[in-house]
C-alpha positions as CSV (number, residue, x, y, z in Angstrom):
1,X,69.5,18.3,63.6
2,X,67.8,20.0,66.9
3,X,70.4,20.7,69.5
4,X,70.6,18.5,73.1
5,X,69.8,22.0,74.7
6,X,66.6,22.7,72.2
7,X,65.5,18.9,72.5
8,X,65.8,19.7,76.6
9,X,63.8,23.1,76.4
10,X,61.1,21.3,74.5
11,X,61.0,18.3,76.2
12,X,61.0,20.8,79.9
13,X,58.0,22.4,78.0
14,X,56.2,19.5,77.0
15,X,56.3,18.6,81.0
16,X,55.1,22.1,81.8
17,X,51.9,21.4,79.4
18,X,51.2,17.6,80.9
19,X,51.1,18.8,84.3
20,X,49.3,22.3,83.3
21,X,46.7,19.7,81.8
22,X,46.7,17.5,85.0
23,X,46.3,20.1,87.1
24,X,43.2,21.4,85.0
25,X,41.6,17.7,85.8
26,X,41.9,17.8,89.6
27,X,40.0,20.9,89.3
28,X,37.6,19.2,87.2
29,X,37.2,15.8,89.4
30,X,36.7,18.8,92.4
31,X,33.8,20.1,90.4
32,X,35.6,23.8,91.0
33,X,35.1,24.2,86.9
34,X,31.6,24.6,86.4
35,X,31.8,25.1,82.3
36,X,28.7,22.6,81.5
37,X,25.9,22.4,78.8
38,X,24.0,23.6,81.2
39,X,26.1,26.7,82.2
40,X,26.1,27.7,78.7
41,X,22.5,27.5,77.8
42,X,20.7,30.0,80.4
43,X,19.2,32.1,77.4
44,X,17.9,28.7,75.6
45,X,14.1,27.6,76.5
46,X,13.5,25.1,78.3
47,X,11.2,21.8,77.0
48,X,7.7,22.3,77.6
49,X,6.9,20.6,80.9
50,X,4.3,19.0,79.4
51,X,6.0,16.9,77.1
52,X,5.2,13.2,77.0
53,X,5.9,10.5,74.8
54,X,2.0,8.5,73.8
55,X,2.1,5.2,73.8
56,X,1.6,4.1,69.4
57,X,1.2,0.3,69.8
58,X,2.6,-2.9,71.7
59,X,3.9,-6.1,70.6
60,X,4.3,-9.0,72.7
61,X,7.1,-11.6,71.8
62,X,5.2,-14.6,72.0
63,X,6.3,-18.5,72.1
64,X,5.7,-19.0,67.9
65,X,4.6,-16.9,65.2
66,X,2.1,-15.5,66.9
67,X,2.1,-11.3,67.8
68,X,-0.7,-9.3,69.4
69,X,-0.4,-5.5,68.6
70,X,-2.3,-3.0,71.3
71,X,-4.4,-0.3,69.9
72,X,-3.1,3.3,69.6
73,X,-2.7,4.5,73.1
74,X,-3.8,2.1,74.8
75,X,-2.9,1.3,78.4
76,X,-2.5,-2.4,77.7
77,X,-4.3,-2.9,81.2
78,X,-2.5,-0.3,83.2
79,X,0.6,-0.5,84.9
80,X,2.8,-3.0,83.8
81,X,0.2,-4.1,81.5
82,X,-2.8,-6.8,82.1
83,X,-1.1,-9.5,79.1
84,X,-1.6,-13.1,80.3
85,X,0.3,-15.0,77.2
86,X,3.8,-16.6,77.6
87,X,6.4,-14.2,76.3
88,X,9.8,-14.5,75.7
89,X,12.4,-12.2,77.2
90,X,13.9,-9.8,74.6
91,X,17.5,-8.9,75.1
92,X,18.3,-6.1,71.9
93,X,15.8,-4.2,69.8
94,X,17.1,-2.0,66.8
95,X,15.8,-0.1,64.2
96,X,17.3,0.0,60.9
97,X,18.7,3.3,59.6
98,X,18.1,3.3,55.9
99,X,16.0,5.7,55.2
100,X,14.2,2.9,52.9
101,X,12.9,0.4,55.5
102,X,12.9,3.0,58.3
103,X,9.6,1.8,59.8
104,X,11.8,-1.6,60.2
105,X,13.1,-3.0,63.6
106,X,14.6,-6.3,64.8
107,X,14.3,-7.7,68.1
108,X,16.5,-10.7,69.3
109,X,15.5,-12.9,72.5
110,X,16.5,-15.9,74.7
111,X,15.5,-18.3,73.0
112,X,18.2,-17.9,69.7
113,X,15.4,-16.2,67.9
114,X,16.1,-13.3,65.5
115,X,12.4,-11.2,64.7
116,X,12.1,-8.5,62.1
117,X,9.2,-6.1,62.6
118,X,7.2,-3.3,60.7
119,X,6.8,-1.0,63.3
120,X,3.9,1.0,61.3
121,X,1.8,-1.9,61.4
122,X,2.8,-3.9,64.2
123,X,3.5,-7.3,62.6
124,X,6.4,-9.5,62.6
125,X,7.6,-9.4,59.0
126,X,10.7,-12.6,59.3
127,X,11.8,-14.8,62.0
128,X,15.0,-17.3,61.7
129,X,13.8,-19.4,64.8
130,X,16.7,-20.7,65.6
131,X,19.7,-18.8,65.1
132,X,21.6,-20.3,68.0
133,X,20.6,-22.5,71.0
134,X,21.0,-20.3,73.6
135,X,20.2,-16.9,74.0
136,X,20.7,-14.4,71.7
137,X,22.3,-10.6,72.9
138,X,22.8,-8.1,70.4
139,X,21.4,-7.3,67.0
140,X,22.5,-4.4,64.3
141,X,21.4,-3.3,61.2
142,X,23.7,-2.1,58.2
143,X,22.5,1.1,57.4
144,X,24.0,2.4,54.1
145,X,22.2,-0.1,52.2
146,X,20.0,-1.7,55.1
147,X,20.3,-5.2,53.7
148,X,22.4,-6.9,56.0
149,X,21.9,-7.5,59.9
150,X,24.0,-9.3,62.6
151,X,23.7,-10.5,65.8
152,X,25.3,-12.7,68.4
153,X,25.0,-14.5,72.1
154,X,25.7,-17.3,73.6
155,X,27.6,-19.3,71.2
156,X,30.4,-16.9,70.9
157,X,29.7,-16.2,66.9
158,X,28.4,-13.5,65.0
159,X,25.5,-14.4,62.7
160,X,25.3,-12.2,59.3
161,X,21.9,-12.4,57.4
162,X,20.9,-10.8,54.4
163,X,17.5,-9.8,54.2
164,X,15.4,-6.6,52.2
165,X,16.5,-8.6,48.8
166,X,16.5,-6.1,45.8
167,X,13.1,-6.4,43.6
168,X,10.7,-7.4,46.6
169,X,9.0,-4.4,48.3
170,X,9.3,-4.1,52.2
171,X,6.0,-4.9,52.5
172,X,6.3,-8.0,50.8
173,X,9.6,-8.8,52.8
174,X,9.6,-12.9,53.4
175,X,13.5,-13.6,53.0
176,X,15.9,-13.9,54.9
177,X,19.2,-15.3,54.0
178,X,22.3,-16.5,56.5
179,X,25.3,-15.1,54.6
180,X,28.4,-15.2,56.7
181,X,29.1,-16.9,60.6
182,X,32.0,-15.1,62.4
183,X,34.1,-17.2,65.2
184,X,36.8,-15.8,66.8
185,X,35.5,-14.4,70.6
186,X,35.5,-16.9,73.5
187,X,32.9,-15.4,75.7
188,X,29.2,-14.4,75.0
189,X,29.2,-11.8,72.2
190,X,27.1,-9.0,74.0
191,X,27.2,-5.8,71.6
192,X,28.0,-5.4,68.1
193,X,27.4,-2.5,65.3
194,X,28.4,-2.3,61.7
195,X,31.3,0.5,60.8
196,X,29.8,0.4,57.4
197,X,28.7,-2.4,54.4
198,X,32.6,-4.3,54.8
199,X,33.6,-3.6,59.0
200,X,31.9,-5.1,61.9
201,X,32.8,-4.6,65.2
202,X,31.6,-6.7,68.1
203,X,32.3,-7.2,72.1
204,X,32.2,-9.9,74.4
205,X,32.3,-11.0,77.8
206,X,35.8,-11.8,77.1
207,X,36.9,-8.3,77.6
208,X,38.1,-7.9,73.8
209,X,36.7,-6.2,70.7
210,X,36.9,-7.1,67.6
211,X,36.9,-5.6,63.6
212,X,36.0,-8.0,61.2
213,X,36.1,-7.7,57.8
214,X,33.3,-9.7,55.8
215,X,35.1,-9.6,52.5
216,X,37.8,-11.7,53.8
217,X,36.0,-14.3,56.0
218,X,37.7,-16.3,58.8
219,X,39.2,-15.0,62.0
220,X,38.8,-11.5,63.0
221,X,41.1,-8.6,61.3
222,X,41.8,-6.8,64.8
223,X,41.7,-7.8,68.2
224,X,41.3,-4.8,70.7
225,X,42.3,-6.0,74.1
226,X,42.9,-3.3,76.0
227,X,39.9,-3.4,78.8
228,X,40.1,-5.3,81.7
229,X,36.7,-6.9,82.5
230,X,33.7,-7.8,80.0
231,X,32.6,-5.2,77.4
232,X,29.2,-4.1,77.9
233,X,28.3,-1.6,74.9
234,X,29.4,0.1,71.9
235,X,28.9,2.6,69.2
236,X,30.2,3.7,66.2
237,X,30.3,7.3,64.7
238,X,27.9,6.2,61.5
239,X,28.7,9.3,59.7
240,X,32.5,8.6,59.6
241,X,32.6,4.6,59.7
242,X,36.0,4.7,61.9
243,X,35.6,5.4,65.4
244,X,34.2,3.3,68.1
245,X,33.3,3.9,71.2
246,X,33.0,1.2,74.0
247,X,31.7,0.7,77.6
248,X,33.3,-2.0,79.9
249,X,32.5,-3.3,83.5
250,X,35.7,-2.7,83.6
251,X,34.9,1.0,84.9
252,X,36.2,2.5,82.2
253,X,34.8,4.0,78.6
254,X,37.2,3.9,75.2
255,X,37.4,5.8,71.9
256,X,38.9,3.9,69.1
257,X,39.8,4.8,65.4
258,X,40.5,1.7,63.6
259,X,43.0,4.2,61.0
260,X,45.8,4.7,63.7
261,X,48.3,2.7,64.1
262,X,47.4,3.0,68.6
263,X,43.9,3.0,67.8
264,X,42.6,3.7,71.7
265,X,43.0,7.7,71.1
266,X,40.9,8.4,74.6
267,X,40.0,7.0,77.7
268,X,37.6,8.5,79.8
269,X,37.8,9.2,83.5
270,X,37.0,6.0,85.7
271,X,33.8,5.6,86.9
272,X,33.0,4.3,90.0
273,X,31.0,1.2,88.7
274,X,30.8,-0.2,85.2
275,X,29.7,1.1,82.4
276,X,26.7,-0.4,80.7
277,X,26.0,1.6,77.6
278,X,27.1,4.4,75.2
279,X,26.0,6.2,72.6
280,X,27.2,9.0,70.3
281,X,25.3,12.4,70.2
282,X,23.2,11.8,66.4
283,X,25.5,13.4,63.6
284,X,28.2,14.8,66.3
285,X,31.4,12.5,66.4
286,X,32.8,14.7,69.4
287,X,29.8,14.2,71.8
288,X,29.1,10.7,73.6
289,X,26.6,9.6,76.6
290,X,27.7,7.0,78.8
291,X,25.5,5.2,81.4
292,X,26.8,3.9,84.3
293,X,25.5,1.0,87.0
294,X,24.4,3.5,89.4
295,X,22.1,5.5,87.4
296,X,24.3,8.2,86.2
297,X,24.3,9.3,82.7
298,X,27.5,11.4,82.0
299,X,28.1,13.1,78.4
300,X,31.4,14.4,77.1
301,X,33.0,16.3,74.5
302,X,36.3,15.1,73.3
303,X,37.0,18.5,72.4
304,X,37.1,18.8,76.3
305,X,39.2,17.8,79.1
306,X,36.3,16.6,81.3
307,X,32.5,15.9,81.0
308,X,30.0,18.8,80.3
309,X,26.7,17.5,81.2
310,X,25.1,15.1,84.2
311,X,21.7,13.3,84.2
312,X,21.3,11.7,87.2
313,X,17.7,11.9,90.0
314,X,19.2,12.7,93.7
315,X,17.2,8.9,94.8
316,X,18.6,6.8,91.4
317,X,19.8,4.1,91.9
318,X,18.7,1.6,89.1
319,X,21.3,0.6,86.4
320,X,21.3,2.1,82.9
321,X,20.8,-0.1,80.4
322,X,20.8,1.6,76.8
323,X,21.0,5.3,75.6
324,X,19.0,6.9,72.2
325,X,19.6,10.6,71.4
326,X,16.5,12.4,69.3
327,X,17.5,13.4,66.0
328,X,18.0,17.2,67.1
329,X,20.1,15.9,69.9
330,X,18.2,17.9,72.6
331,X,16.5,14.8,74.2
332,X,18.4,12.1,75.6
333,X,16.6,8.6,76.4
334,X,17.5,6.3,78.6
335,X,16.1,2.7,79.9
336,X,16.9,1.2,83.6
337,X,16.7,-2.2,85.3
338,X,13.9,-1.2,86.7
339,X,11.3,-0.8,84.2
340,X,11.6,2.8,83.4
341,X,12.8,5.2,80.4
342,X,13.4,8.6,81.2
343,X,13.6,11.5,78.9
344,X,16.3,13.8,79.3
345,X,16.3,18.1,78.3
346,X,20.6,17.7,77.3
347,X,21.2,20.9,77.7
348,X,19.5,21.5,80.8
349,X,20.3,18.8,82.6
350,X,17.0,17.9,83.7
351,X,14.8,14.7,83.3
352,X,12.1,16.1,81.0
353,X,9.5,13.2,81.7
354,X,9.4,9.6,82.7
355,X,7.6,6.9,80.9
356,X,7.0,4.3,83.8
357,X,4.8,1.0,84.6
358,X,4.4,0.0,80.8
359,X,7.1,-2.4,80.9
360,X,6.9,-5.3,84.3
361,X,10.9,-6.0,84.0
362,X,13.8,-4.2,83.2
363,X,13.9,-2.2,80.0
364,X,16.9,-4.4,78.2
365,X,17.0,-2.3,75.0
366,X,15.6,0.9,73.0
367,X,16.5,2.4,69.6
368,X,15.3,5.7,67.7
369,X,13.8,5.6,64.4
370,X,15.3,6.7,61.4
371,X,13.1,9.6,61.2
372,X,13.1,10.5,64.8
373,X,9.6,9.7,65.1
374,X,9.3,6.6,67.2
375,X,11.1,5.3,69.9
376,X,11.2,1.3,70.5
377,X,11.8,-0.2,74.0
378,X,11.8,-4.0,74.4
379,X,12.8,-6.1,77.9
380,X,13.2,-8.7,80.2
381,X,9.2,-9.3,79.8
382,X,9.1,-9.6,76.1
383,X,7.1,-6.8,75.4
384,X,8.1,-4.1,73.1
385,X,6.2,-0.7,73.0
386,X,6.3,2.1,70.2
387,X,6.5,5.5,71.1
388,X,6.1,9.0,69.7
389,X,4.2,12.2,69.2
């Protein structure tokens, strides 16, 4: 057994180390450490200037079954688009990851309706028109198998559907089964994303998240409870299946693995408004974006004590609203309340391009493609638009 003197002497050293590390952090909120991406990279060429991301085809998210798909390239009518028909406000577009039905995306809007999509050819492939009677928030794809999708809202549950049934081909795709309904949040359910083919996690308004583990139906296996306002956005680490994180109004952003016995292993600095969506760096568990309210876009390492990279325009002041890395990880994209995506050189820390005037509304919601090949971005005006080189 240690001695009281040996248990002082490493107890006084441990002090030592937490304020050596505190100290550090000033110095980092003072911005007198200047160790960024950016710092680092001065021998690394910049993106061509005259990168842009074409326009591949719009779809409008009409009242019905109905969808229009714009020609390659085309304006749709200029800026903001010249579409007359009713459409209905889309609140979460996602593609699925599985490398089998990666030309596959689902949209879900306010009207309870869940919309599965080929994105090579533009059409709607499945609708369930009425998943809920009030509007539907989030919507995530399983991607080991890509056979089972989720998505909640209004109603406080989480929907689980099984669709891509084995012996059809995509392309013949007309099923689409309801498999599991998950009850346990009491606010709307705004973001959710599978951990892998058994764990589900989801967030609410209610400020909690939630694990649940669809072999054992019922209530919720965790409740997470630790932020204090509603939860905005999370992501989960798809290469490892067990760490989460999550973005609050609360100010603050979380990292969670579900193995530990404290599972909240980090919290980020406080930001000074809330924190509307996050995304980890593709295939890099240590690297996460987080988007903020007032435009900024800040990424950290949590190999590091503060962040290493800033995306923000001097005159920003629209709020983020989702994040998509390319596959490389040298772009970052980002949507705004305002009707923009902007496209983002990482290590630079410079906005690369801006694609602007397509969408009339805010841009709710945009997801890369499996392959890295097409971006989606879907809104408040039920448009979505398909984008790549």
């Amino acid at each position: 057994m240690e001695s009281s003197a040996n248990i002082r002497l490493q107890e006084q050293k441990l002090e030592e180390m937490r304020n050596t590390i505190a100290d550090y952090q000033r110095l980092i909120d003072q911005n007198q450490v200047k160790q960024t991406l950016k710092s680092e990279s001065t021998n690394v060429a910049p993106i061509p200037s005259l990168f842009t991301m074409p326009l591949k085809k719009t779809i409008l998210n009409k009242d019905g079954n109905a969808s229009h798909s714009g020609k390659k390239g085309s304006s749709q009518g200029g800026e903001g688009g010249a579409h007359t028909e009713p459409t209905v406000p889309i609140n979460c577009v996602a593609f699925n990851q599985n490398e089998k039905y990666a030309d596959q995306f689902a949209t879900v809007d306010e009207q309870g309706r869940l919309s599965i999509w080929d994105a090579k050819k533009g059409v709607k492939q499945i609708e369930e028109p009425k998943v809920t009677n009030g509007l539907l928030m989030t919507c995530s794809f399983e991607g080991r198998e890509g056979k089972l999708i989720a998505c909640g809202g209004i109603d406080t549950k989480l929907h689980i559907f099984s669709i891509n049934p084995s012996g059809k081909k995509k392309e013949k795709l007309t099923l689409i089964e309801k498999v599991k309904e998950l009850t346990g949040h009491y606010g709307l359910i705004t973001c959710s994303s599978f951990m892998n083919q058994q764990y589900l996690v989801s967030g609410s308004n209610d400020s909690s998240i939630m694990l649940w583990d669809l072999e054992k139906p019922g209530r919720f296996l965790v409740k997470y409870g630790e932020h204090q306002n509603e939860v905005l956005s999370l992501d989960v680490f798809q290469l490892d299946g067990n760490i989460i994180v999550s973005g609050s109004n609360d100010a603050t952003t979380r990292v969670w693995d579900i193995r530990q016995k404290s599972p909240c292993i980090r919290i980020f600095e406080k930001n000074k408004c809330g924190v509307s969506a996050v995304k980890f760096m593709t295939d890099c568990v240590n690297t996460i974006a987080i988007g903020c309210d007032d435009s900024s876009i800040k990424l950290y390492d949590l190999r590091a004590i503060g962040k290493i990279g800033k995306y923000k325009e001097e005159q920003g002041f629209e709020s983020v609203q989702s994040l998509a890395f390319s596959t490389s990880g040298r772009l970052l994209f980002s949507s705004y309340n305002n009707n923009n995506i902007k496209v983002w050189d990482v290590l630079q820390e410079r906005k690369v391009t801006q694609i602007k005037g397509q969408h009339r509304e805010a841009v709710k919601s945009i997801s890369m493609s499996y392959d890295g090949g097409t971006l989606v971005s879907a809104g408040k005006d039920g448009i979505v638009h398909l984008w790549g080189q």
